[in-house]
N, C-alpha and C positions, 0 to 999 in steps of 0.2 A: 489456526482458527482464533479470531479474536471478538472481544465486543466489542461494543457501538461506541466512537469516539475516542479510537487507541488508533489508528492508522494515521502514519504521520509519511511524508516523503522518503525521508532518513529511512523509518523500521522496513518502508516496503522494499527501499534499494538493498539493503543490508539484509532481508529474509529471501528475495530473489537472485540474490547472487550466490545462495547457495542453490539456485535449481527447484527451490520447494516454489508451491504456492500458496496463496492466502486467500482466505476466506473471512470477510468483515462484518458481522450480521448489520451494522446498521452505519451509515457515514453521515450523520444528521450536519455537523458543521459543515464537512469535508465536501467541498463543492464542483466536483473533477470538471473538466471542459471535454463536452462532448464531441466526438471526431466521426463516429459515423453508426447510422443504426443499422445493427442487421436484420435478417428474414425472420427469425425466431421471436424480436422484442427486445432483445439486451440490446448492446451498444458497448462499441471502444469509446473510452476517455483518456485522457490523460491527466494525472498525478503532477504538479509541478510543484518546484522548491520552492520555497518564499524566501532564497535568497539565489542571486545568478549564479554565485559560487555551487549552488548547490548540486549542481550537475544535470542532466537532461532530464527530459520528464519521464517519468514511468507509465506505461501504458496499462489499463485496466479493462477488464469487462466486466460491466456493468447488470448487476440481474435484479428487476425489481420487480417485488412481490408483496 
């Protein structure tokens, strides 16, 4: 669990490679690219690096309240 404006590329690949998940309460800069809305209202995005080295994008879902 973290707050608003600590989610970076890096900490999500490196907290999901251990199997855990995360919870962000708020991503105000963090601007993921949206990939698909589901039935519920949330939405996959995807997380990418800001550099090419950085490795593939991280996939999220998205829940706004």
């Amino acid at each position: 669990m973290a707050d608003r404006n600590v989610l970076s590329h890096v900490l999500a690949r490196a907290v999901l490679a251990t199997n855990a998940h995360i919870l962000v309460a708020r991503l105000r800069q963090l601007r993921p690219h949206a990939r698909a809305g589901l039935p519920d209202g949330t939405y996959l995005a995807e997380l990418k690096p800001t550099r090419k080295a950085g490795g593939p994008p991280v996939t999220l879902l998205v829940i706004e309240c």
